[in-house]
N, C-alpha and C positions, 0 to 999 in steps of 0.2 A: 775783237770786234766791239765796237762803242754800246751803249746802252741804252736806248731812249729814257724817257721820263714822263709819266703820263699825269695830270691834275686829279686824271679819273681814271677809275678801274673800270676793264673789263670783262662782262661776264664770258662764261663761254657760248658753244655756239647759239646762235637766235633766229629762230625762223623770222627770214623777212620776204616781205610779197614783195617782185618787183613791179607789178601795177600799182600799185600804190603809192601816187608822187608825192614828192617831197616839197611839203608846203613852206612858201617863202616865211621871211619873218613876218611881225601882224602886219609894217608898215606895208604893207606891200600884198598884205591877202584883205580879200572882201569886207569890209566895212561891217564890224558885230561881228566877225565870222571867230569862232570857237575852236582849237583843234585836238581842248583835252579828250575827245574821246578815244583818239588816234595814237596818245602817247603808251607808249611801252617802257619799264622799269628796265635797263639792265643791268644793272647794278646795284649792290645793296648797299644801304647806308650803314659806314661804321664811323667811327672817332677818326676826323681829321680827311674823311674822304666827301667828296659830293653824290649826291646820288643825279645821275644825268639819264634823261629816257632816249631813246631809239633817234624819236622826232629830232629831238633838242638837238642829239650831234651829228644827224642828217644834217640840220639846218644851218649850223653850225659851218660844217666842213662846207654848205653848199655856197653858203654868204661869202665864203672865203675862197672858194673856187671863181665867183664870180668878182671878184676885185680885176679878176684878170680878160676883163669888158668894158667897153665902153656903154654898153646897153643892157643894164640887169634887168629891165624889163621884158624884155625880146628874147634875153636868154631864157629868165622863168620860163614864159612862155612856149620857148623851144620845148625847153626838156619835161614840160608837161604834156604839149603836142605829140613830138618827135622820138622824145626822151632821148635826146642828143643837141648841144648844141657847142660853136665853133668858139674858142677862147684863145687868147694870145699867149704866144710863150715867150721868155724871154725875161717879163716882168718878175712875176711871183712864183715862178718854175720854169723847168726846160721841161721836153718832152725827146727821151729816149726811144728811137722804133727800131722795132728787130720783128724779123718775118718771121709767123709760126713756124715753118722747118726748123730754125736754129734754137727757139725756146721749150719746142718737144722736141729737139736729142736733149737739150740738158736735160729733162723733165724725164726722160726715157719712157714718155708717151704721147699718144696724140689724143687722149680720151681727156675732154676738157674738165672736168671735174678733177682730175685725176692732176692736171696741169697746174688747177688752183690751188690744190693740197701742198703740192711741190713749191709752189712760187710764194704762199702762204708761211712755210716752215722756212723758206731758202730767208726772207725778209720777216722773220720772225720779233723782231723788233720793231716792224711797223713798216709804213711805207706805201705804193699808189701803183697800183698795176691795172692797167684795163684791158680789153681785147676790140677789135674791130674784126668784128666776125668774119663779115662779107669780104673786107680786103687780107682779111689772115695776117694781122699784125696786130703786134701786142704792143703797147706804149710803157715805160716807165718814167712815173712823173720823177725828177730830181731838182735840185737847186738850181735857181737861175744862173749860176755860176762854174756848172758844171763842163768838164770838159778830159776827155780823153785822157787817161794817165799812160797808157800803155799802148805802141804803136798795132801790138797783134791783136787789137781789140776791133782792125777793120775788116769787115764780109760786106758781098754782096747786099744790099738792102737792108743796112744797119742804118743808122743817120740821127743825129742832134737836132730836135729842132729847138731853134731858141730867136731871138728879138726880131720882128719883119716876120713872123711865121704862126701859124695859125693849128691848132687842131681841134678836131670834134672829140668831145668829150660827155661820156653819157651821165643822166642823171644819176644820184647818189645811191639812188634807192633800188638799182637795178644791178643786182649781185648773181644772176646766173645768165647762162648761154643760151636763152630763149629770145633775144632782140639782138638786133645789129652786133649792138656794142654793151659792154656790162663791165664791172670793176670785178676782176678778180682777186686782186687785194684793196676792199675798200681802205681809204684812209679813217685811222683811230681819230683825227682829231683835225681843226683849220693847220695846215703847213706842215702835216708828217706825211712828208717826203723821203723817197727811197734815199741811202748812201749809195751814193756814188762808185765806191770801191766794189759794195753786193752788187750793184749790176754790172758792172764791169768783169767781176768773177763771173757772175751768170752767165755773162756772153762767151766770156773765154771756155767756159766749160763743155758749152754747144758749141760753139767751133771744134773744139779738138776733139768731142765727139764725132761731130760731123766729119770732119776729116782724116779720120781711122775710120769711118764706113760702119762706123757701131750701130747707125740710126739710123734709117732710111725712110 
């Protein structure tokens, strides 16, 4: 399995508030407006690393999610309203959907915390998983390039979405199962994206779980 490569370390786990939105860059927040008091370290400075806070690569990953709008102002706005809002695929990623059933048999649970840990370790090298609560589908962001390697990779309410397609995506800063939709493996950094190949195992695993009746 490939290795990612990160500019910046990081630490381990971090409490983060999901109420707590994630403010645009300055160009774009209130005029004077200040947000060192809101920055969080996570990472410590050594020889040759940066040290980057919470904020920074919230905003960061958020700037870069929004490339994929024609309206970054609408979307801020969304996802500090809503804390969700609608972005194109196709461009700067595709967007994998597979229905909770089939990501809790791989998971061999339904208890969502438990799902994270699992989907966390499974893309241990990084990568973009969220959930859509209310409709019970989990998304994997991938490469705009992405595409099916293996034909047993098709179930019931699996699907690619990519160019002409759209999906709601929650704000950055919303990392638990208390709103709609939340990122269960936030992204480390702008463009770390799942591989292709891990989600493609991940689905085959919950199929053939599924279909040995291991999971129900």
């Amino acid at each position: 399995m490939l290795k990612r490569t990160h500019a910046v370390s990081r630490a381990p786990d971090v409490t983060e508030n999901e109420h707590t939105p994630v403010l645009p860059p300055r160009s774009a927040a209130e005029p004077g407006g200040s947000h060192l008091g809101q920055q969080e370290i996570i990472s410590t400075a050594v020889e040759g690393t940066a040290v980057v806070t919470l904020e920074e690569r919230r905003t960061a990953v958020s700037t870069w999610l929004l490339t994929a709008t024609d309206d970054r102002r609408a979307a801020w706005a969304d996802w500090r309203e809503r804390g969700l809002t609608l972005l194109n695929c196709g461009g700067v990623f595709s967007a994998v959907k597979m229905p909770a059933d089939l990501v809790w048999a791989a998971a061999g649970t339904a208890d969502l915390t438990a799902v994270d840990d699992c989907l966390r370790g499974w893309f241990d090298d990084g990568g973009a998983v969220f959930m859509d609560v209310h409709s019970h589908l989990y998304y994997f962001l991938a490469p705009p390039s992405f595409a099916w390697t293996y034909e047993d990779c098709r179930y019931p309410g699996v699907g690619v979405l990519g160019r002409g397609q759209y999906v709601g995506v929650p704000a950055v800063g919303r990392t638990v199962p208390r709103s709609r939709a939340y990122w269960c493996v936030p992204m480390d950094g702008p463009g770390d994206l799942c591989f292709g190949d891990e989600v493609e195992k991940f689905l085959q695993r919950g199929r053939a779980i599924r279909s040995a009746g291991a999971f129900r």
